[in-house]
MIDOLO-23633 format. One record per residue (C-alpha): residue number from 1; y negated, x, z. Coordinates in Angstrom, 1 decimal. Example, Ala and Ser with C-alpha at 12.3 -4.5 7.8 and 13.67 -1.06 7.14 Angstrom:
BEGIN
+-----+--------+--------+--------+
: num :      Y :      X :      Z :
+-----+--------+--------+--------+
:   1 :    4.5 :   12.3 :    7.8 :
:   2 :    1.1 :   13.7 :    7.1 :
+-----+--------+--------+--------+
// end
This chain:
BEGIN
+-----+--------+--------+--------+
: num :      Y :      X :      Z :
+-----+--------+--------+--------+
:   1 :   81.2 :  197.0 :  152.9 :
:   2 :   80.2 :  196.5 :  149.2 :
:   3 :   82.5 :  194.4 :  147.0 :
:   4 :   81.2 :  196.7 :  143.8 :
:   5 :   82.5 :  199.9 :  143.0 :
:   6 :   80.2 :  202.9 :  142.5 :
:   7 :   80.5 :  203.9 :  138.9 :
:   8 :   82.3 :  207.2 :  138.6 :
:   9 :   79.4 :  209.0 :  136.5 :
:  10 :   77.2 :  208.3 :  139.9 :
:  11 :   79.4 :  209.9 :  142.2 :
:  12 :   79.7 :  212.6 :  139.8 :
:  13 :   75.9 :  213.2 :  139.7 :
:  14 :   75.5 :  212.5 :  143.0 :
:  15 :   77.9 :  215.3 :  144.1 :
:  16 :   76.4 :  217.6 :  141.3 :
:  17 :   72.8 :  216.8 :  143.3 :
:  18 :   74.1 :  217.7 :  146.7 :
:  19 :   75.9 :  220.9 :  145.6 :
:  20 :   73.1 :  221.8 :  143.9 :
:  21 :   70.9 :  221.1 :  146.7 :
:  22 :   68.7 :  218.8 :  144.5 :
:  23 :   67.4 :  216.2 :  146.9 :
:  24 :   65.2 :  215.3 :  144.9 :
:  25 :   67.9 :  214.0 :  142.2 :
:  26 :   69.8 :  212.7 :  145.1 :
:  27 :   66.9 :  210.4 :  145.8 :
:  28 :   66.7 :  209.1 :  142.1 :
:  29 :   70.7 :  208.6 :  142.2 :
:  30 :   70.0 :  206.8 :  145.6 :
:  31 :   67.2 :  204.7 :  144.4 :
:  32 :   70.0 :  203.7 :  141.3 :
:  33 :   72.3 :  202.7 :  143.8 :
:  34 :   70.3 :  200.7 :  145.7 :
:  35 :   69.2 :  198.5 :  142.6 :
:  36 :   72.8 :  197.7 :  142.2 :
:  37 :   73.6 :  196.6 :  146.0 :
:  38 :   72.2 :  198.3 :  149.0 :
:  39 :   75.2 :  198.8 :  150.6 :
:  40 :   75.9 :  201.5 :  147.9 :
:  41 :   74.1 :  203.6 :  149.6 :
:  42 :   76.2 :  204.2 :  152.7 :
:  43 :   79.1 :  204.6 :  150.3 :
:  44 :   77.0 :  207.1 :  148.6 :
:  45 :   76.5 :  209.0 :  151.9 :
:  46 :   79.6 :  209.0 :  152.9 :
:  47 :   82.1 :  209.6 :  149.8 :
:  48 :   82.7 :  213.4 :  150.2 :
:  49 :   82.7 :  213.3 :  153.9 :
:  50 :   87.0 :  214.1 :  155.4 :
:  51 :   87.1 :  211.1 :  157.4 :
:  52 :   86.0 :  209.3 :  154.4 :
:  53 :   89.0 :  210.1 :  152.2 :
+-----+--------+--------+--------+
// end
């Protein structure tokens, strides 16, 4: 797991994206995410799923 946290204004749009059904600006968020630490990117996919929380 990533030692970084995932700044709160990218999980924000992220979860903006998905609702919206914009994969498209998911991809960008995810291509963001991955320029920080790739292991964001698992943390991205799996932030708003219940046996995440």
């Amino acid at each position: 797991m990533s030692l970084y946290l995932i700044p709160a204004d990218l999980i924000d749009e992220f979860a903006d994206a998905r609702a919206a059904g914009r994969h498209d600006r998911m991809n960008e968020i995810r291509d963001r995410a991955y320029a920080i630490d790739p292991e964001l990117i698992d943390e991205l996919d799996g932030f708003d799923y219940p046996a995440a929380a």
